[in-house]
C-alpha distance (Angstrom), angle and dihedral (degrees) to the residues before:
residue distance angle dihedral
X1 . . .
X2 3.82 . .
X3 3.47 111.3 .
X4 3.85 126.7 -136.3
X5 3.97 113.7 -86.4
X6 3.98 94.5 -122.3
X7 3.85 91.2 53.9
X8 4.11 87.5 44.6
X9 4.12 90.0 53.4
X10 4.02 89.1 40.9
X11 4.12 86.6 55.2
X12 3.81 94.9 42.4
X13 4.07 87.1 46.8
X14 3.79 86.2 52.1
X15 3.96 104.2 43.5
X16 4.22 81.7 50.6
X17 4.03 93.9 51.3
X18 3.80 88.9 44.1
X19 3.90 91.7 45.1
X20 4.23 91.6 42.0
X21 4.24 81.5 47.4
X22 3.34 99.4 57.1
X23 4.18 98.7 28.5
X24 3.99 96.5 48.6
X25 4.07 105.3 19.7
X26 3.57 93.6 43.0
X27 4.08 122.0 14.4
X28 3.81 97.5 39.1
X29 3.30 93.4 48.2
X30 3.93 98.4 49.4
X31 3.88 81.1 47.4
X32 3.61 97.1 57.4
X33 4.05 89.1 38.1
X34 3.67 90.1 60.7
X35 4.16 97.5 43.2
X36 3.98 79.8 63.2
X37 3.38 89.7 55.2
X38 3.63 97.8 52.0
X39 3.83 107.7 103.7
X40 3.59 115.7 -93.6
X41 3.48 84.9 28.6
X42 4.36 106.3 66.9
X43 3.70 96.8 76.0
X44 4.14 92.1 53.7
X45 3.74 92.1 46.9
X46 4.15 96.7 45.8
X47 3.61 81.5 55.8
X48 3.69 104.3 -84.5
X49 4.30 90.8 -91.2
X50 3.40 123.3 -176.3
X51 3.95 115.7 -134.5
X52 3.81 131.2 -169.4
X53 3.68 127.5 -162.4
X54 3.62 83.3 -17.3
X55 3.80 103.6 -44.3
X56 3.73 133.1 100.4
X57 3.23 106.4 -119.7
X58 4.14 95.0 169.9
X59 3.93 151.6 -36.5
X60 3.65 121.1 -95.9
X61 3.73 85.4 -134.4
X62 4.05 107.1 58.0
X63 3.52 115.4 43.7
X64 3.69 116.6 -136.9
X65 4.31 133.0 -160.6
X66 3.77 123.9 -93.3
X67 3.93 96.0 -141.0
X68 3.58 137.7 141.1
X69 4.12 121.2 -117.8
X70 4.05 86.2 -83.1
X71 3.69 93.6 58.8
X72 4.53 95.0 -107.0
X73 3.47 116.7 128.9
X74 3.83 122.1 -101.8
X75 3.58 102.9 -112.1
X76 4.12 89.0 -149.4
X77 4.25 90.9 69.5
X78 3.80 142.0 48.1
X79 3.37 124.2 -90.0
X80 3.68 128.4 -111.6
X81 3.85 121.5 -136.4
X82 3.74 113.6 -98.9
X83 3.71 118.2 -81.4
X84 4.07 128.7 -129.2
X85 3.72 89.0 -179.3
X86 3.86 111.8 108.5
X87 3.89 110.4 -73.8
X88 3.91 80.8 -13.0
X89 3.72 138.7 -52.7
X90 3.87 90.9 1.0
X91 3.65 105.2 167.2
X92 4.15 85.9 -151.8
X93 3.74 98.7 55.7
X94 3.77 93.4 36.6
X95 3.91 104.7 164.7
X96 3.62 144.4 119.6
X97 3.90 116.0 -103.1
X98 4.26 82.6 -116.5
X99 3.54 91.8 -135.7
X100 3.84 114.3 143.7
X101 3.88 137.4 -157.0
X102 4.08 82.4 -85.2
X103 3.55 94.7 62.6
X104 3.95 94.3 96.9
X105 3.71 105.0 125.5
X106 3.92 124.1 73.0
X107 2.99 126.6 -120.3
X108 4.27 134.5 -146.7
X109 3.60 91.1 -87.3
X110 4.10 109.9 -4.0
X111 3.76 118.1 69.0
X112 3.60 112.6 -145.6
X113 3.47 129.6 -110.7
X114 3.72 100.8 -93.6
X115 3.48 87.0 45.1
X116 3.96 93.1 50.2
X117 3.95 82.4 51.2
X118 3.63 103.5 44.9
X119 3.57 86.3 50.8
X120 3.47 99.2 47.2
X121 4.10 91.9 47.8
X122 4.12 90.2 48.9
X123 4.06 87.2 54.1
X124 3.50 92.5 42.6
X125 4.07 98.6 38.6
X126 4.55 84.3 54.2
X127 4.29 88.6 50.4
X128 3.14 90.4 49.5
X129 3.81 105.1 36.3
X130 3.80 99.9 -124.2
X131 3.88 138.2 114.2
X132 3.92 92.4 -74.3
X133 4.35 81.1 -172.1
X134 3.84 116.0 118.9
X135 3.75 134.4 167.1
X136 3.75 119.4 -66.0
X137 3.83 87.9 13.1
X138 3.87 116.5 124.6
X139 3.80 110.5 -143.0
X140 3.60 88.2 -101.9
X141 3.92 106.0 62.8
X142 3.52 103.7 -90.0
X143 3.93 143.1 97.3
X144 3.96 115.7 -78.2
X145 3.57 91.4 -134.0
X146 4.18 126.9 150.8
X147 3.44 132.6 -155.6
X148 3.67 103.5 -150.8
X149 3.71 132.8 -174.2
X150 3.49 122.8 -170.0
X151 3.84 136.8 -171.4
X152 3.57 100.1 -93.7
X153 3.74 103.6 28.0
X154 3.31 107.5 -105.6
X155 4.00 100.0 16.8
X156 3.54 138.0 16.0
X157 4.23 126.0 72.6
X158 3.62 118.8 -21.6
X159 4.28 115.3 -109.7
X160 3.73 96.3 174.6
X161 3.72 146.2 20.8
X162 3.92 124.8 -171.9
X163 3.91 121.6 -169.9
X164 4.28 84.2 -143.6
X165 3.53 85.7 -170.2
X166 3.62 102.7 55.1
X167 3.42 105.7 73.9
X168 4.60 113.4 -151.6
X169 3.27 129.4 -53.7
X170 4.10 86.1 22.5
X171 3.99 104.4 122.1
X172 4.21 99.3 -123.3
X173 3.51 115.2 -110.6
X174 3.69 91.1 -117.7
X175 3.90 133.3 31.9
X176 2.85 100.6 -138.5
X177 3.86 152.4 -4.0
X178 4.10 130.1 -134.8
X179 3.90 83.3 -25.9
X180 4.12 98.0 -46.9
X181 4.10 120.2 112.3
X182 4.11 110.2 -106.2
X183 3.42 108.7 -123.7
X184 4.04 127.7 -155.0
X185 3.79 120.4 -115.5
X186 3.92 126.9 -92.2
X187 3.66 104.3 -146.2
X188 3.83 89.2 -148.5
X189 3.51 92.9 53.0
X190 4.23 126.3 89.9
X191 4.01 110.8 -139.3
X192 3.63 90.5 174.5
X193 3.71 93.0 118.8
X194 3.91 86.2 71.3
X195 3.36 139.2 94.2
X196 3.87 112.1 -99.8
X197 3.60 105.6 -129.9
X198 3.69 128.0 174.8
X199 3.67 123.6 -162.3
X200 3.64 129.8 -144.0
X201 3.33 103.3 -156.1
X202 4.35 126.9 -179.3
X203 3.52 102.5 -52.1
X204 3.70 116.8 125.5
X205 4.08 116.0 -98.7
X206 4.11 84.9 -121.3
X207 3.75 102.8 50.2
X208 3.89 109.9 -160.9
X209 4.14 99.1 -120.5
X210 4.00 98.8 75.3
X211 4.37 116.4 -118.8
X212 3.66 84.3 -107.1
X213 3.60 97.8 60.2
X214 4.04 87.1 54.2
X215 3.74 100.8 36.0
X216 3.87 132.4 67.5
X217 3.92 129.8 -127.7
X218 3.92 115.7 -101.2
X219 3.88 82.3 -115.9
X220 3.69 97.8 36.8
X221 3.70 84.9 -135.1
X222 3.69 102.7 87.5
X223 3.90 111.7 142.3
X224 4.08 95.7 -164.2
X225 3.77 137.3 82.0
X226 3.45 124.3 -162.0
X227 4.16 120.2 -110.0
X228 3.63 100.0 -111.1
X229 4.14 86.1 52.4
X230 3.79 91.0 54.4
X231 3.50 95.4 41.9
X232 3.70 89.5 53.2
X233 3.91 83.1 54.3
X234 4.06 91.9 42.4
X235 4.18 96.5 88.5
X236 3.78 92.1 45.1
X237 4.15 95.5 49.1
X238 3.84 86.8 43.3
X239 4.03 97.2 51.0
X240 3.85 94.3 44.1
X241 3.92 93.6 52.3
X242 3.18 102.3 35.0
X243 4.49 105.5 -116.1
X244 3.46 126.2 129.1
X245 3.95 109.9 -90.4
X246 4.17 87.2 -125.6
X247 4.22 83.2 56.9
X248 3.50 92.1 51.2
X249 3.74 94.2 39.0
X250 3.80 84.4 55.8
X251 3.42 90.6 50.8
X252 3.92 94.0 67.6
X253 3.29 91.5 37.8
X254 3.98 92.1 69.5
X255 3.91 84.0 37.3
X256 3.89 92.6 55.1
X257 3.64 114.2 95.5
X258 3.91 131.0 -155.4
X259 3.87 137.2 -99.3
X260 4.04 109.5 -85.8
X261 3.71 109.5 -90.8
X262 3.33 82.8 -11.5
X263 3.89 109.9 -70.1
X264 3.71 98.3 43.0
X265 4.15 115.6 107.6
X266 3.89 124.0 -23.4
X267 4.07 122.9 -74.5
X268 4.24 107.2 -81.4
X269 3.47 128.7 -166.4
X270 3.41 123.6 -127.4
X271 4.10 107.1 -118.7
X272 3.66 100.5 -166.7
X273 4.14 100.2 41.7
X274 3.83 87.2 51.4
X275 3.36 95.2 56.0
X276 3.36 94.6 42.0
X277 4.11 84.8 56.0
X278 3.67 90.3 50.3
X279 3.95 91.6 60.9
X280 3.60 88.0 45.2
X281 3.73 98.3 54.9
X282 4.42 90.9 47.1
């Protein structure tokens, strides 16, 4: 007895969800749960975690912060780059913060990018006892960004300059502004109908605190720094333990691994694993 086409599709719909079931929710994944297993292969599939003395202490894969319990870096260890991950390097929120090179103005309770990096770079540039100073960067931290409003909107002679950034009483980074006095920001006040105008300003076009060192990973979980941002770190490590800087410069050298196939990226160094040699050396 031929049966009616509608039943014949609803069978042939069934035998493939039973046959999809048991071939992708069950066999593939048994498959792929005993590959890990294979030797060699447990430690990558559990993660690849780092223990010591018994404890894990991290993954080779997700970078992590060297901080005390108040959030301040321990002076004694190498600094991670920053972290856009949720409360940072959270493999479960990994993300970027999807600000751009627009985000320049701050906003009522998210500084912008350039303001997030100029502060970052002054912190950084007093740790490490350098010239924290980089381009669009007032001296205080914050984006050197103008509001400006001129006499025929977009052209004609400036009437009024805001430093949007610099929120009342903050002295402006400049005085003034194609001859007109820079004023500081009211935070109740809207200076949208300006021109947004960021200023350069004197600082060097190769600021001495690396990108890296300012910027966050597009997964926020990125467990390498470059070599110029650990060698930045190198004299700080080597005072507050004790080593010779060329031992400790050593050190990341051995920790410092290669382009990809040999042109891909730029050398990083490993954060966690030189730490982790640090420790073992004292």
């Amino acid at each position: 007895m031929r049966l009616p086409s509608w039943i014949s599709q609803h069978l042939a719909a069934l035998r493939a969800l039973l046959f999809l079931t048991v071939a992708l929710g069950l066999a593939y994944p048994l498959v792929l749960v005993g590959a890990g297993m294979m030797p060699g292969f447990g430690g990558k599939a559990e993660g690849s975690l780092i223990t010591r003395d018994g404890t894990v202490i991290g993954s080779a894969l997700i970078g992590q912060h060297f901080t005390d319990a108040d959030g301040n870096p321990l002076p004694r260890y190498f600094q991670s780059r920053p972290s856009a991950g949720g409360d940072g390097y959270d493999p479960l929120a990994t993300g970027a913060s999807n600000l751009g090179p627009e985000s320049v103005v701050d906003g009522p309770d998210t500084p912008s990018l350039l303001t997030q990096v100029c502060m970052r770079s002054l912190a950084i540039g007093a740790r490490e006892g350098v010239d924290g100073g980089r381009p669009y960067c007032t001296p205080d931290g914050v984006g050197a960004v103008l509001s400006v409003f001129r006499a025929d909107g977009l052209t004609g002679a400036v009437t009024r300059a805001v430093s949007v950034n610099q929120a009342c009483p903050a002295t402006p980074f400049l005085t003034t502004f194609e001859g007109t006095a820079v004023e500081c920001a009211n935070p109740r006040e809207d200076y949208s109908g300006g021109v947004v105008t960021p200023v350069r300003g004197t600082a060097p076009d190769s600021p001495a605190v690396p990108a890296d060192a300012v910027t966050a990973s597009g997964s926020g979980l990125d467990p390498h720094i470059s070599v110029a941002y650990a060698r930045l770190q190198a004299p700080r490590v080597a005072r507050e333990r004790g080593l010779p800087e060329a031992d400790v410069t050593a050190l990341i050298a051995a920790h410092t691994t290669g382009r990809a196939l040999g042109f891909i990226g730029e050398p990083a160094v490993d954060v966690l694993a030189l730490n982790l040699a640090l420790d073992a050396r004292a």
